[in-house]
C-alpha positions in Angstrom: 0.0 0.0 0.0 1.4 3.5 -0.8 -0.2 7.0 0.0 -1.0 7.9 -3.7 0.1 11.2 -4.7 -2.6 11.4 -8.3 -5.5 9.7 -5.7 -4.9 11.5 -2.8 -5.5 8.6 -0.8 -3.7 5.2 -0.2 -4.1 2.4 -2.6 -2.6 -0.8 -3.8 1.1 0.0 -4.4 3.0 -1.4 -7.7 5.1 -4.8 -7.5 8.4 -2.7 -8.6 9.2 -0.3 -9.9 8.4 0.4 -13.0 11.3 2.4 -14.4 15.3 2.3 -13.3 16.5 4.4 -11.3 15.8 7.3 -8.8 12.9 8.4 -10.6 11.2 4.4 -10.9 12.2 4.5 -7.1 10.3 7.5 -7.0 7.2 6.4 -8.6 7.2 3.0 -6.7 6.9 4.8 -3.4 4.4 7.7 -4.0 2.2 6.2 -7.2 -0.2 3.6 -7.2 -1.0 0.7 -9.3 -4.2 2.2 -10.3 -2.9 6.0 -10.8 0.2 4.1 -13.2 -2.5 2.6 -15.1 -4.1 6.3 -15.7 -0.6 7.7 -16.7 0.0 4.7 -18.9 -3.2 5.4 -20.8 -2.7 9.0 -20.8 1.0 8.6 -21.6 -0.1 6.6 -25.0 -2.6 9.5 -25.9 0.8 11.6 -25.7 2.7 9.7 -27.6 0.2 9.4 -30.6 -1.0 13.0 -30.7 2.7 14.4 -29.9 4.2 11.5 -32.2 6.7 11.1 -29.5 9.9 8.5 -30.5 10.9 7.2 -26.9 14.0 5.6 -28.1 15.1 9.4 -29.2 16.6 11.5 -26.3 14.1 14.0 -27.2 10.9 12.3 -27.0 11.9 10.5 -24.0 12.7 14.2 -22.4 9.1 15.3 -23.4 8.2 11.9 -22.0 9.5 12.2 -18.8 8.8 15.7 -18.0 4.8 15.0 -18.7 5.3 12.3 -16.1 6.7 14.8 -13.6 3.8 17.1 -14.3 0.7 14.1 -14.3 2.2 13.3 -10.6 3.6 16.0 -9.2 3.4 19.0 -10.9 0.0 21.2 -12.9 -1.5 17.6 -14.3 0.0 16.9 -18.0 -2.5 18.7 -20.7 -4.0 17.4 -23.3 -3.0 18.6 -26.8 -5.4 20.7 -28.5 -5.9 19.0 -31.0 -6.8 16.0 -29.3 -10.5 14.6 -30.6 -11.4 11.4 -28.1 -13.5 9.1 -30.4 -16.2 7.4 -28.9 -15.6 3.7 -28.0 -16.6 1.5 -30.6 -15.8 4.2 -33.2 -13.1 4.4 -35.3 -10.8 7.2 -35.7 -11.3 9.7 -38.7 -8.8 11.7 -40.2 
């Protein structure tokens, strides 16, 4: 169980951590399993919309710093341009 800094509350914690070093330390001790989850779905919305290459230094920058802000800084914004579709429907464009 940690005290989950996205929930606000404490939840069910994450087996590891989910990233190397200081800042997967980081996240194992302050972020849920469930708040991860969020940030991994948000995180691929980024990725698409930004078209974000995480093995380049500079998508995994922009990466990283969106993480800081979902957890523990403003919340990491949507883009724009971003048009959910509804489930079921495909994506037009």
């Amino acid at each position: 169980m940690v005290q989950c800094v996205k929930l606000g509350r404490e939840a069910e914690g994450l087996e590891k951590p989910p990233l190397k070093g200081p800042m997967g330390q980081k996240i194992f001790e302050n972020v849920s399993k469930e708040a991860w989850n969020q940030w991994l779905e948000h995180s691929k919305m980024l990725i698409n919309e930004y078209r974000l290459d995480l093995v380049s230094e500079a998508g995994q920058r922009i990466w990283f710093t969106e993480l800081e802000k979902y957890f523990w800084g403003e919340g990491s914004k949507v883009p724009d341009q971003f048009k959910p579709t509804e489930e079921g429907e495909e994506k037009k464009g």
